[in-house]
TILUM-876490 format. One record per residue (C-alpha): x, y negated, z; residue number from 1. Coordinates in Angstrom, 2 decimals. Example, Ala and Ser with C-alpha at 12.3 -4.5 7.8 and 13.67 -1.06 7.14 Angstrom:
<nodes>
<node><X>12.30</X><Y>4.50</Y><Z>7.80</Z><num>1</num></node>
<node><X>13.67</X><Y>1.06</Y><Z>7.14</Z><num>2</num></node>
</nodes>
This chain:
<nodes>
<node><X>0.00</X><Y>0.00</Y><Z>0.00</Z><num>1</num></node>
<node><X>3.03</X><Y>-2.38</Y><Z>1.16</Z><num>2</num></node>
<node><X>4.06</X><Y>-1.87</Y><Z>-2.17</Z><num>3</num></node>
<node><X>1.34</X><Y>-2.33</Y><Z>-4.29</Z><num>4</num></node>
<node><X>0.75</X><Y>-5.35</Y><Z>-2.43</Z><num>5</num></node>
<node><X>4.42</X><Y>-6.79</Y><Z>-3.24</Z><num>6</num></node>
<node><X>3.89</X><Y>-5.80</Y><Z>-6.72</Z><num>7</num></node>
<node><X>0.47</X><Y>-7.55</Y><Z>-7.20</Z><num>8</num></node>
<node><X>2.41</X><Y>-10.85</Y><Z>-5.06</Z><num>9</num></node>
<node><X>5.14</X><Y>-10.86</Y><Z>-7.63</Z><num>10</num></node>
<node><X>3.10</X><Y>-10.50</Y><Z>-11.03</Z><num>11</num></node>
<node><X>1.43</X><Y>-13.56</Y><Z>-9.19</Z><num>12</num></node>
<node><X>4.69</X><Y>-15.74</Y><Z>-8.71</Z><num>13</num></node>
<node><X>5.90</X><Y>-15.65</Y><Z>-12.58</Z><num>14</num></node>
<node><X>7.26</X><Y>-19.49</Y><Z>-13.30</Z><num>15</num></node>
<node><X>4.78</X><Y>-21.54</Y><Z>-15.65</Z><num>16</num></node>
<node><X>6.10</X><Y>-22.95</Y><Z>-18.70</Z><num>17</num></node>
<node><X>7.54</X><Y>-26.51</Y><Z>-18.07</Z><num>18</num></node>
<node><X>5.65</X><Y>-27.79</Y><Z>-20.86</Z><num>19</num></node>
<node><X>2.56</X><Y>-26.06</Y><Z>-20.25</Z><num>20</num></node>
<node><X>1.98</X><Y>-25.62</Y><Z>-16.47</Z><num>21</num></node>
<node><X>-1.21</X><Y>-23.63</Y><Z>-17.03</Z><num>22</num></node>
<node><X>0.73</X><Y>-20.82</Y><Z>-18.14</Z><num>23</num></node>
<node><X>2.96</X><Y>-18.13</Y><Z>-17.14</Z><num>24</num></node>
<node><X>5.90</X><Y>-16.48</Y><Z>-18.61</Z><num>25</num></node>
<node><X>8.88</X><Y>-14.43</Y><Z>-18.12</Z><num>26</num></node>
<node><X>11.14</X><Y>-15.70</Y><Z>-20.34</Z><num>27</num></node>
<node><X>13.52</X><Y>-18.92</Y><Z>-20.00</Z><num>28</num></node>
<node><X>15.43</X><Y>-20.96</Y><Z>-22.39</Z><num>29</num></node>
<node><X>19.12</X><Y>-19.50</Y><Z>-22.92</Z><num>30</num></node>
<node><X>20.79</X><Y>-22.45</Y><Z>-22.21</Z><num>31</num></node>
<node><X>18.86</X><Y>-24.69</Y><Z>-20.17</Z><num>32</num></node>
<node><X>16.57</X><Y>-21.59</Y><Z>-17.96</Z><num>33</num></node>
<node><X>14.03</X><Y>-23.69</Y><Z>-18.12</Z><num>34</num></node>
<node><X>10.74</X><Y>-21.15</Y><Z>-18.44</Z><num>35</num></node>
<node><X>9.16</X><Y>-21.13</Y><Z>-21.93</Z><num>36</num></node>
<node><X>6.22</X><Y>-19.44</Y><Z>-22.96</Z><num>37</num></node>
<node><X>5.56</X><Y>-18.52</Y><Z>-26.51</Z><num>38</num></node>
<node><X>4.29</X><Y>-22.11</Y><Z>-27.97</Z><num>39</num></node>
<node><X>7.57</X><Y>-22.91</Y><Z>-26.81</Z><num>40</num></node>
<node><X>9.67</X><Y>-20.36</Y><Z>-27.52</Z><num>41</num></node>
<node><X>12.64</X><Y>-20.83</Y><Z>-30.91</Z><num>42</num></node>
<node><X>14.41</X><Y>-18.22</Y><Z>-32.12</Z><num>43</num></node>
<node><X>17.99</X><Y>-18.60</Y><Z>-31.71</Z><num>44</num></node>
<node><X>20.99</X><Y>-16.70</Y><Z>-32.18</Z><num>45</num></node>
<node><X>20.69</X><Y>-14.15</Y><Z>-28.35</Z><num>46</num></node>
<node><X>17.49</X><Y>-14.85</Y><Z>-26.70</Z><num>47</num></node>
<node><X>15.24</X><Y>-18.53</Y><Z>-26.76</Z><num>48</num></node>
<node><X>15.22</X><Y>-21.90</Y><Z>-26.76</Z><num>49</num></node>
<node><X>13.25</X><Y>-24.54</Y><Z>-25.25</Z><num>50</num></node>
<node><X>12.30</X><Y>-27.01</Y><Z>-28.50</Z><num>51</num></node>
<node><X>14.49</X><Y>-29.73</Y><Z>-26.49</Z><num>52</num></node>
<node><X>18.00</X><Y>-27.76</Y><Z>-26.50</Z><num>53</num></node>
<node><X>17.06</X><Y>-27.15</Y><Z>-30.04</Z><num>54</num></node>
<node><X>16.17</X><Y>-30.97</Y><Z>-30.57</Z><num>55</num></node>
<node><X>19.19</X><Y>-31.39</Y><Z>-29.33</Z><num>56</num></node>
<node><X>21.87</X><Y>-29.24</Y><Z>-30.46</Z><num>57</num></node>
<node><X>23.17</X><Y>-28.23</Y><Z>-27.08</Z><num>58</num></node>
<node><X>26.86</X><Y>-27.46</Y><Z>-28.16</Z><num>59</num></node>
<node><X>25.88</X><Y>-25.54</Y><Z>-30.87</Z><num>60</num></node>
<node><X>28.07</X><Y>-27.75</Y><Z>-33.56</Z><num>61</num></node>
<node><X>25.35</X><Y>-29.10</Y><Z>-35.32</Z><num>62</num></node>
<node><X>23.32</X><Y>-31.94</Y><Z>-35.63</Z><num>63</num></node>
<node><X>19.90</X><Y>-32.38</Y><Z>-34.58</Z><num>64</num></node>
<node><X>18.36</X><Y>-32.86</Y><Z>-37.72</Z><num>65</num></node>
<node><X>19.68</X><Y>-29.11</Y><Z>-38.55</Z><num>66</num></node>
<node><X>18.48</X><Y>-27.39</Y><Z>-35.85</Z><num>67</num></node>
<node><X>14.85</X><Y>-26.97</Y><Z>-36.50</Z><num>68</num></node>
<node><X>12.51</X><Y>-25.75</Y><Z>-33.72</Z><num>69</num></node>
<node><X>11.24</X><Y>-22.18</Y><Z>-34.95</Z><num>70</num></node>
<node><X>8.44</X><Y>-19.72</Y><Z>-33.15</Z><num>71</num></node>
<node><X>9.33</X><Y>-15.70</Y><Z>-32.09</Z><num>72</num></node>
<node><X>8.36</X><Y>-15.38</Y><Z>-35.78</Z><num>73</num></node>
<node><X>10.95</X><Y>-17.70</Y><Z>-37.42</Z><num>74</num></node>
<node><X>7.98</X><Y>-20.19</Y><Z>-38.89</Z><num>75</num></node>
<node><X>8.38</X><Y>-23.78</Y><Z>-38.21</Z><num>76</num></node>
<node><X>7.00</X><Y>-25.22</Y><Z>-34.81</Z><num>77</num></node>
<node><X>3.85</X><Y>-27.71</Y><Z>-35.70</Z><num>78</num></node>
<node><X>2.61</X><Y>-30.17</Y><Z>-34.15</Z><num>79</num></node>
<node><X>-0.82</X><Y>-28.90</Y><Z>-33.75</Z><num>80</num></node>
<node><X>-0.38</X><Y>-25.16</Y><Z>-33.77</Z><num>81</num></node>
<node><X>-4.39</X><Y>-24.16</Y><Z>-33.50</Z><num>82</num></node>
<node><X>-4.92</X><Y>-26.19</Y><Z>-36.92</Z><num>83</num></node>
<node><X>-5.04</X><Y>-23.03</Y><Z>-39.19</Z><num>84</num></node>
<node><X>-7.37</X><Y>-21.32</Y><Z>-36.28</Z><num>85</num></node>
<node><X>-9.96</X><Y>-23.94</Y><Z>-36.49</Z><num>86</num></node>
<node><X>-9.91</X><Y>-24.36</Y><Z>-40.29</Z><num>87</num></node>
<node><X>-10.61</X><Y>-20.62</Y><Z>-40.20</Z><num>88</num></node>
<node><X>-13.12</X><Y>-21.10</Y><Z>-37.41</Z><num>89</num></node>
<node><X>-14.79</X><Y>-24.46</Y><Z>-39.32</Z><num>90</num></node>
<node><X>-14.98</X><Y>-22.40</Y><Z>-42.63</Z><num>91</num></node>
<node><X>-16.26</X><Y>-19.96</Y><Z>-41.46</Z><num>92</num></node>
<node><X>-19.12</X><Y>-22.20</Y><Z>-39.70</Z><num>93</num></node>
<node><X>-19.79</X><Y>-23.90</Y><Z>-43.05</Z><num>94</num></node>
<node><X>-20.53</X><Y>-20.35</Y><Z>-45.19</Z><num>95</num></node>
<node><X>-22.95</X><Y>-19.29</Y><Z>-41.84</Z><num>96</num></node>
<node><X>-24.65</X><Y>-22.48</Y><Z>-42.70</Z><num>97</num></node>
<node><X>-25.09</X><Y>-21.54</Y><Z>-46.11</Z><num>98</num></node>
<node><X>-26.20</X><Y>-18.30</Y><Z>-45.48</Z><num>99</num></node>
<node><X>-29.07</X><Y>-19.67</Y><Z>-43.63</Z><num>100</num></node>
<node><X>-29.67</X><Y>-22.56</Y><Z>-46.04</Z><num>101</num></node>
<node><X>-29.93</X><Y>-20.31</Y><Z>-49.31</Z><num>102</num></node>
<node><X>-30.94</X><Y>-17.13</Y><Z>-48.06</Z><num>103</num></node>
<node><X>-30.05</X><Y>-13.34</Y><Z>-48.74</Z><num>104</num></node>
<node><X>-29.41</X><Y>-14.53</Y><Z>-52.42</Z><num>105</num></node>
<node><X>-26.37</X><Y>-15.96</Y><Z>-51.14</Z><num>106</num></node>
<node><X>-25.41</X><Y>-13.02</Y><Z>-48.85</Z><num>107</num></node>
<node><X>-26.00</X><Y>-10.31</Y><Z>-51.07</Z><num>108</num></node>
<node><X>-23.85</X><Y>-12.43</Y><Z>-53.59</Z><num>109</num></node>
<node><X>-20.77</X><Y>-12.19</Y><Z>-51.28</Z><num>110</num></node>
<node><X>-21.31</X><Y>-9.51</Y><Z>-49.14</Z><num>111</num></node>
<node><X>-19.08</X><Y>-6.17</Y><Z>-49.21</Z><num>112</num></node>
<node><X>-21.19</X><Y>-3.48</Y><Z>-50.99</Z><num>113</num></node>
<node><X>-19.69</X><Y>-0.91</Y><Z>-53.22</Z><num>114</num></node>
<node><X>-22.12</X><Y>0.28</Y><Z>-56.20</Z><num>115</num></node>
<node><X>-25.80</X><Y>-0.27</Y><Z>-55.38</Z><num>116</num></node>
<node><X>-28.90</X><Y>-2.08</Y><Z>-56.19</Z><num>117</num></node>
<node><X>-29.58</X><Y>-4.83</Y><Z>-54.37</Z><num>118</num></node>
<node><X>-33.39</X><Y>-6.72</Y><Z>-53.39</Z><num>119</num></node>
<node><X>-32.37</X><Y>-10.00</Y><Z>-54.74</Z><num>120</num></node>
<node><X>-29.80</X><Y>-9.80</Y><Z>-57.85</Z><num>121</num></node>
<node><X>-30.49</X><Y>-7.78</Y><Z>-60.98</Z><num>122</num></node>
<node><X>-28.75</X><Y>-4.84</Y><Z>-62.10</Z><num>123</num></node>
<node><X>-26.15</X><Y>-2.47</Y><Z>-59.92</Z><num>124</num></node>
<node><X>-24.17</X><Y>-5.27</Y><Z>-58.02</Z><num>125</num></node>
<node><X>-20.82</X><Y>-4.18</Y><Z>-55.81</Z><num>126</num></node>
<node><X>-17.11</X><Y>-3.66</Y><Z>-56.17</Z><num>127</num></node>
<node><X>-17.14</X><Y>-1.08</Y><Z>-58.05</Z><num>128</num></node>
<node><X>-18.73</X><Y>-3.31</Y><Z>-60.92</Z><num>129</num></node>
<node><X>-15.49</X><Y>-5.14</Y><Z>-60.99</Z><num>130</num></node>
<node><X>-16.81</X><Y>-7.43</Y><Z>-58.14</Z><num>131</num></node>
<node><X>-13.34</X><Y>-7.08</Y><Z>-56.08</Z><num>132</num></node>
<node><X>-14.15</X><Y>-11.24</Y><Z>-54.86</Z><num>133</num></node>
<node><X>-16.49</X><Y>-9.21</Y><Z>-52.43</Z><num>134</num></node>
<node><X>-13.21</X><Y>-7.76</Y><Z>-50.58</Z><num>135</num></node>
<node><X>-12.54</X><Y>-11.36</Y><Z>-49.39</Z><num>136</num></node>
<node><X>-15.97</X><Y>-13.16</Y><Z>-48.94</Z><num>137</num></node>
<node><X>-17.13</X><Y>-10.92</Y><Z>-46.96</Z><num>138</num></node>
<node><X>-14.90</X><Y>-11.73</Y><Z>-44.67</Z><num>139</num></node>
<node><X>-16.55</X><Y>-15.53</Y><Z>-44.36</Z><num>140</num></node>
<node><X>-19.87</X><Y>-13.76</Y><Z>-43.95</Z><num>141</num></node>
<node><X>-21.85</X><Y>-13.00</Y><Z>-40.81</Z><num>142</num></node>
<node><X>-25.03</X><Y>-11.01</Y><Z>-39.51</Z><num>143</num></node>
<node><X>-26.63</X><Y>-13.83</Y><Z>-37.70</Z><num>144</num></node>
<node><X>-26.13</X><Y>-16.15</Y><Z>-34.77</Z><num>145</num></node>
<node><X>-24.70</X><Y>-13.64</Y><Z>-31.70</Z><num>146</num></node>
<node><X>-22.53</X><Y>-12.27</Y><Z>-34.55</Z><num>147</num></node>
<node><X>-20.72</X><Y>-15.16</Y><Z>-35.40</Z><num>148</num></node>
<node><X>-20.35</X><Y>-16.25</Y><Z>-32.07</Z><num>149</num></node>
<node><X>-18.45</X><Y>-13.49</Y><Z>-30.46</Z><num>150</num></node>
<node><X>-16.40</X><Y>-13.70</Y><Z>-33.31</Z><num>151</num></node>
<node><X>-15.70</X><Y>-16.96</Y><Z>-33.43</Z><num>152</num></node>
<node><X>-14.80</X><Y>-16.89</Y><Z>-29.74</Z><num>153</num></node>
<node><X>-12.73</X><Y>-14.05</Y><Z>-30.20</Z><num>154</num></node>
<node><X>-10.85</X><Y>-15.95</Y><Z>-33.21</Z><num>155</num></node>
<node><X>-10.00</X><Y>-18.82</Y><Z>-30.93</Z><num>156</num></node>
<node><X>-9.50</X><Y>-17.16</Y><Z>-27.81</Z><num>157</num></node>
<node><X>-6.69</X><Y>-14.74</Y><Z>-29.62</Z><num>158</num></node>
<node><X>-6.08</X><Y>-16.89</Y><Z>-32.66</Z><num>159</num></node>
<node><X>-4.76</X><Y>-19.85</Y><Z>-31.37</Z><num>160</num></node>
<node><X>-2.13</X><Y>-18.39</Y><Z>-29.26</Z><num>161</num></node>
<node><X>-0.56</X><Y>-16.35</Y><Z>-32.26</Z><num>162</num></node>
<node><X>-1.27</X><Y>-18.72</Y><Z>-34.59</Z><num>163</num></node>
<node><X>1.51</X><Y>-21.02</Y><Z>-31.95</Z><num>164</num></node>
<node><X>3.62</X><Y>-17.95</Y><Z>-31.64</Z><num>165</num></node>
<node><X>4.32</X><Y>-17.13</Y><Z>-35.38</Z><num>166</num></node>
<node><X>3.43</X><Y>-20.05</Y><Z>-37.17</Z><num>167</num></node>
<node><X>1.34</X><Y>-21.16</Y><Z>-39.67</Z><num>168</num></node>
<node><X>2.16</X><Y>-19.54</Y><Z>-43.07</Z><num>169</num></node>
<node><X>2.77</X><Y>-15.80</Y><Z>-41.01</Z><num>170</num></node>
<node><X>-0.29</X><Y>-16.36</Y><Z>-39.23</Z><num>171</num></node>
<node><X>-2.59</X><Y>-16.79</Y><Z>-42.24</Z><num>172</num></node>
<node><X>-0.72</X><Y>-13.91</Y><Z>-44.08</Z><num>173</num></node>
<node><X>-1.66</X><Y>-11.15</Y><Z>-40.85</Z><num>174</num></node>
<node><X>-5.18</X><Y>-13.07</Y><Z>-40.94</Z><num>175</num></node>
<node><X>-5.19</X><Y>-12.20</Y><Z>-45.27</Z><num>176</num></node>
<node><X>-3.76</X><Y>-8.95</Y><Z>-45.20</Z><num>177</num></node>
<node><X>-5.85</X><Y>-7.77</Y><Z>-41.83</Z><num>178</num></node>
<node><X>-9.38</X><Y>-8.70</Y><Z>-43.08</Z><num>179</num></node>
<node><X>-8.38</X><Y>-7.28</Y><Z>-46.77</Z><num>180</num></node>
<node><X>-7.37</X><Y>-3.78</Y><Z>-44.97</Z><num>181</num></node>
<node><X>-10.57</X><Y>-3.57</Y><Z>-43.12</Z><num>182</num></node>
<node><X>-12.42</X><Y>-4.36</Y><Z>-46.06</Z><num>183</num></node>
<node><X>-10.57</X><Y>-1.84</Y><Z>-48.17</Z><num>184</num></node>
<node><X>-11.35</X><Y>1.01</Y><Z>-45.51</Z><num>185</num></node>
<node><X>-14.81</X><Y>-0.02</Y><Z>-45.61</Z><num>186</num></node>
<node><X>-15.25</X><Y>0.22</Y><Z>-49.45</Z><num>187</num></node>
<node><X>-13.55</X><Y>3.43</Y><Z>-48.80</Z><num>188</num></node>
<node><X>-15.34</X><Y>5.46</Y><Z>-46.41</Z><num>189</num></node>
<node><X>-18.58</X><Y>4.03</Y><Z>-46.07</Z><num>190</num></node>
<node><X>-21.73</X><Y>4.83</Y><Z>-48.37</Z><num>191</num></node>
<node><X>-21.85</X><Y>2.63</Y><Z>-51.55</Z><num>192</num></node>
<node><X>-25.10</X><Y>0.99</Y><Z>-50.49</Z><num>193</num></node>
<node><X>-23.99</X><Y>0.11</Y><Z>-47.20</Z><num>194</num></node>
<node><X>-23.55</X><Y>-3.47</Y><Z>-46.80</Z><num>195</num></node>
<node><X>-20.79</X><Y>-4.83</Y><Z>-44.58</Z><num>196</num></node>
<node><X>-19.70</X><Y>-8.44</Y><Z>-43.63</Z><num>197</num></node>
<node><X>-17.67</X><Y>-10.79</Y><Z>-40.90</Z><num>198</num></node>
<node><X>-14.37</X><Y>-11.71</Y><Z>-39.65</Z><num>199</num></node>
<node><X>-14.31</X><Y>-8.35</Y><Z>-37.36</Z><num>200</num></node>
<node><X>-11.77</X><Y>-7.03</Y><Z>-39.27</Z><num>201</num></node>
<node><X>-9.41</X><Y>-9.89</Y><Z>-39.57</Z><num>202</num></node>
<node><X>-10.01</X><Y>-10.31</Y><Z>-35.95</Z><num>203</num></node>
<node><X>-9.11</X><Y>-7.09</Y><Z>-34.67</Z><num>204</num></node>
<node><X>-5.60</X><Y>-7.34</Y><Z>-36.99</Z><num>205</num></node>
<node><X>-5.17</X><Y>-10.60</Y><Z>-34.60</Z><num>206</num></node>
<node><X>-5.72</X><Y>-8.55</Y><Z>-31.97</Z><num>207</num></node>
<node><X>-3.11</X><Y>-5.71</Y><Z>-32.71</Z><num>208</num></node>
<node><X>-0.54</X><Y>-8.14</Y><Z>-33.64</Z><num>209</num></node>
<node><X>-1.38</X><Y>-9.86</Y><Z>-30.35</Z><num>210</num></node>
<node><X>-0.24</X><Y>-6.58</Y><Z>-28.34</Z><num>211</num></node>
<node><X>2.58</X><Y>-6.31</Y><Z>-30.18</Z><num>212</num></node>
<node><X>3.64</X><Y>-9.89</Y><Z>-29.48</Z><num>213</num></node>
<node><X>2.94</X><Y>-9.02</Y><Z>-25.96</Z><num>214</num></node>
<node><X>5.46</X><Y>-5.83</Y><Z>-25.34</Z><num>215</num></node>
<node><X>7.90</X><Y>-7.53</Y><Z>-27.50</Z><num>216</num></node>
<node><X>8.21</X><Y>-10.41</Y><Z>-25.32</Z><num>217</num></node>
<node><X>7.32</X><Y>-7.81</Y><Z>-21.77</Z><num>218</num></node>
<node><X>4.19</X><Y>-9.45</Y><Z>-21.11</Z><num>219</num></node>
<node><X>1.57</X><Y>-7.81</Y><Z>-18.55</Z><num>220</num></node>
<node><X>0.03</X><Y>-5.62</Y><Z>-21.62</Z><num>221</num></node>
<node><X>-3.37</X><Y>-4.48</Y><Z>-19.16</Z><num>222</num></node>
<node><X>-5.24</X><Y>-7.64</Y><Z>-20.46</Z><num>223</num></node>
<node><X>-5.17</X><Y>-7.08</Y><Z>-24.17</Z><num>224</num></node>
<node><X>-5.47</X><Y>-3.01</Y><Z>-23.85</Z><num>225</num></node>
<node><X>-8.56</X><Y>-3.30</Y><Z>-21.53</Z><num>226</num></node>
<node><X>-10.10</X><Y>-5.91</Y><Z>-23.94</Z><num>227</num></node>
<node><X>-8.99</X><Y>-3.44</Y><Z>-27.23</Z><num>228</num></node>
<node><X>-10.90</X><Y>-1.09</Y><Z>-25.55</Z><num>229</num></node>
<node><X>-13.83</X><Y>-2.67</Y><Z>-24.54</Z><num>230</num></node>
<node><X>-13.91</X><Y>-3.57</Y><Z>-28.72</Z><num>231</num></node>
<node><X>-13.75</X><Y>-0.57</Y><Z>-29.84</Z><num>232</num></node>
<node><X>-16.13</X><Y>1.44</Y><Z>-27.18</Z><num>233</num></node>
<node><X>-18.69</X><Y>-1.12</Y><Z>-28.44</Z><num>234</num></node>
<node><X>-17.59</X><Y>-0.26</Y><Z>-32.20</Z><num>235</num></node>
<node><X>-18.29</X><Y>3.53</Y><Z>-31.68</Z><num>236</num></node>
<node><X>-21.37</X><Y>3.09</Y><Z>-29.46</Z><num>237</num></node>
<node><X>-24.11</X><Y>5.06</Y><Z>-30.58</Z><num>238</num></node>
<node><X>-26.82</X><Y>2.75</Y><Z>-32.00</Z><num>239</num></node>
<node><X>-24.69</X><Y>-0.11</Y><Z>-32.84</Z><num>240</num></node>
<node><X>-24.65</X><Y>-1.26</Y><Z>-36.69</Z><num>241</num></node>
<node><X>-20.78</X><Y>-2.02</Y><Z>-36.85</Z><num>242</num></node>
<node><X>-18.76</X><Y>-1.11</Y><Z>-39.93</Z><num>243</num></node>
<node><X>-16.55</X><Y>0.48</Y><Z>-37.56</Z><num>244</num></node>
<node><X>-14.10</X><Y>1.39</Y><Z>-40.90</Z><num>245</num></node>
<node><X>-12.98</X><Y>-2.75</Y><Z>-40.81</Z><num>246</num></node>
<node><X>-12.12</X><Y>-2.89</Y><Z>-37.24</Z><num>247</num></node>
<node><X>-10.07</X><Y>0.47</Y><Z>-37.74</Z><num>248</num></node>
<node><X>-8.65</X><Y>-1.10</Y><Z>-40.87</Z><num>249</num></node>
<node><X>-7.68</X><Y>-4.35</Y><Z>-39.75</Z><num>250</num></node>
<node><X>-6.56</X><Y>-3.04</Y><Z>-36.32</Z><num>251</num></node>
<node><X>-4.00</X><Y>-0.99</Y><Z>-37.93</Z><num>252</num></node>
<node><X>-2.96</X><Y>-3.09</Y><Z>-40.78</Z><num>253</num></node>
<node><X>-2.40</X><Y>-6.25</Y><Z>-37.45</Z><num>254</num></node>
<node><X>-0.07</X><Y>-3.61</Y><Z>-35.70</Z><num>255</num></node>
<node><X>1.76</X><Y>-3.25</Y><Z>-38.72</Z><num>256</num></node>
<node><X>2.30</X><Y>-6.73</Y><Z>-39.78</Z><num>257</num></node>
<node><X>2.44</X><Y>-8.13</Y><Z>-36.26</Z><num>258</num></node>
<node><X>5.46</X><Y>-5.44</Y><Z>-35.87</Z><num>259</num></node>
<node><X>7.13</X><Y>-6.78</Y><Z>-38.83</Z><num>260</num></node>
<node><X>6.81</X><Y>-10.51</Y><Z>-37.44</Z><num>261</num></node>
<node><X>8.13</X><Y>-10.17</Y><Z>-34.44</Z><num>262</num></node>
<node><X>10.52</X><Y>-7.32</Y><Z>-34.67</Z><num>263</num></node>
<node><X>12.44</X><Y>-8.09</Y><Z>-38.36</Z><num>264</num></node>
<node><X>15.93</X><Y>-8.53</Y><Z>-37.86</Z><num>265</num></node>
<node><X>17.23</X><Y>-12.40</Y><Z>-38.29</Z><num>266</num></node>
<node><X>19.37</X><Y>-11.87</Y><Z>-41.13</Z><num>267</num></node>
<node><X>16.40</X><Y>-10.75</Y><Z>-43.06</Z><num>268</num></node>
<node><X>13.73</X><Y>-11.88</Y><Z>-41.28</Z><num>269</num></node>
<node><X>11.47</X><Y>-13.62</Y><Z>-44.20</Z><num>270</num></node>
<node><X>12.17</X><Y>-10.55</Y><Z>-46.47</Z><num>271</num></node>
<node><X>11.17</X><Y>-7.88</Y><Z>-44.35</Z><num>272</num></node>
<node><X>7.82</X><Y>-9.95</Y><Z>-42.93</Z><num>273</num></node>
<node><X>6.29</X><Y>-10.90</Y><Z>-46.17</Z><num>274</num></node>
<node><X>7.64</X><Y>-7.50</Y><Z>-48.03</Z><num>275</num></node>
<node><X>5.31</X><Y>-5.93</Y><Z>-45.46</Z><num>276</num></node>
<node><X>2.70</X><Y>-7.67</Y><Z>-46.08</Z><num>277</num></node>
<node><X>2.94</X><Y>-6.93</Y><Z>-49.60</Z><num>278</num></node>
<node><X>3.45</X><Y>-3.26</Y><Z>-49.04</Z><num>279</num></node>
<node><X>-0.26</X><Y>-3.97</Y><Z>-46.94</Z><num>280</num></node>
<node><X>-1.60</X><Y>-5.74</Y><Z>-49.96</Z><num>281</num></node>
<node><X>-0.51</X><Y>-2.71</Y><Z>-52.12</Z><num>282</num></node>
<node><X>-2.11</X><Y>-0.04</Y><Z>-49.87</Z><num>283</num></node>
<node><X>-5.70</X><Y>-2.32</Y><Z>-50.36</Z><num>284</num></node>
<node><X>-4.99</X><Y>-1.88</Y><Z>-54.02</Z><num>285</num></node>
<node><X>-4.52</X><Y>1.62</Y><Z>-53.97</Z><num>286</num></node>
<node><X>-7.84</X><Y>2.37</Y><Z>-51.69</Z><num>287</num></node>
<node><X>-9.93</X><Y>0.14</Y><Z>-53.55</Z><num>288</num></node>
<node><X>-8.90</X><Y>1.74</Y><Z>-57.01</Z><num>289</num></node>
<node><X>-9.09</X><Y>5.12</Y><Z>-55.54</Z><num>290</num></node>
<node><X>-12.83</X><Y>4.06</Y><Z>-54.51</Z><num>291</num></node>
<node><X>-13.61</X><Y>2.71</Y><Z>-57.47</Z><num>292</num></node>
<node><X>-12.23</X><Y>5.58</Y><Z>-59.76</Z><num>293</num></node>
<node><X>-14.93</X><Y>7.66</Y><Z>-56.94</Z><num>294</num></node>
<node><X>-18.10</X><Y>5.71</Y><Z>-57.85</Z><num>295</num></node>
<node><X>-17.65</X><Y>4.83</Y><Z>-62.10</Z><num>296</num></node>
</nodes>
């Protein structure tokens, strides 16, 4: 018990970041030890920097200007780093309002279906009629208010944070790839005439990508399992109409590329992160083609 106690006292009395006070870390700036968490953190050469021994230079023989602030990922620090979250988040706000403007024309326009008729649009409609645009709109799509809600709060709850830890171009690319992958499974496995849309997929890539993040920089890892869980007991639960194929996707296509962008060596950090994501992009190809070749 003594011990359980001290262990629960120290997880408790982890420094806060010294630019961010309402949050704690376990990892401090190589040179200065000031505690950084990973907003904060910049690659460097052992370990990380806080962005002011980066600013600057700190005795590392060059000049300010050429040491620019980078996240765990390698991307550039920004100034806001939650802008690409809530473009995603306002985007996908503006198609909901759409949907309920126009109708289920509109949906069943963009929707992911692979070969079927459909109530409002003449003629067999879905992917495998050369409609592949469906793979990405659907991921803008959503069921209805409590749908796009949860997701939305899930998207800025676990968006923002990775969107500050790998930057904005790797960000949107595990975002791209994720959604695409769960989409891809879907078209895959699930009957032609089932319909499927919403960010789900995309947001359970985050959400692998997000664990990764967390071993690699020996975070508590209990928070993001129990919550991974919770996800996908309620993605499996009997009764529940949840393409359960685009969380699977995107989960494992997240782990994948989050792996890549936090793991890839320095030396050939860019090559391995977006050659990953390309090697993702080609396995979507593949399924859908696969799926297609099925159904025509």
């Amino acid at each position: 018990m003594d011990q359980a106690a001290g262990s629960a006292q120290d997880a408790r009395s982890l420094p806060v970041c010294y630019r961010h006070p309402d949050r704690e870390t376990g990892v401090h700036c190589t040179r200065c030890e000031r505690p950084i968490c990973p907003e904060c953190m910049v690659s460097a050469s052992v370990g990380f920097q806080c962005p002011e021994c980066v600013r600057g230079g700190s005795g590392t023989g060059h000049s300010p200007a050429a040491s620019i602030p980078r996240t765990v990922a390698g991307g550039a620090v920004a100034a806001d780093p939650r802008l690409v979250t809530k473009i995603l988040i306002g985007i996908n706000l503006a198609v909901f309002l759409l949907q309920m403007s126009l109708g289920d024309r509109f949906t069943n326009r963009f929707e992911l279906i692979g070969h079927a008729y459909t109530y409002y649009l003449p003629g067999v409609q879905g992917i495998a009629e050369g409609q592949y645009y469906r793979l990405l709109t659907a991921m803008f799509l959503h069921g209805g208010y409590t749908h796009i809600a949860f997701n939305m709060l899930s998207l800025w709850w676990i968006g923002g944070p990775l969107e500050a830890a790998l930057g904005r171009a790797r960000y949107i690319a595990l975002y791209v790839v994720s959604g695409l992958a769960g989409s891809a499974l879907t078209y895959l496995i699930a009957a032609p005439n089932q319909p499927s849309l919403g960010a789900s997929g995309a947001i359970f890539g985050l959400f692998g990508a997000t664990a990764v993040l967390m071993r690699r920089l020996n975070y508590d890892m209990r928070p993001i399992v129990a919550l991974l869980v919770i996800n996908l007991i309620i993605t499996f639960s009997p009764g529940m109409s949840i393409a359960w194929e685009a969380h699977v996707g995107g989960l494992v296509a997240g782990v994948v590329t989050g792996y890549a962008m936090v793991h890839a060596p320095r030396d050939r950090r860019t090559l391995i992160q977006y050659g990953t994501c390309a090697l993702v992009l080609a396995v979507v190809v593949v399924l859908t083609l696969v799926r297609t070749a099925q159904l025509t």
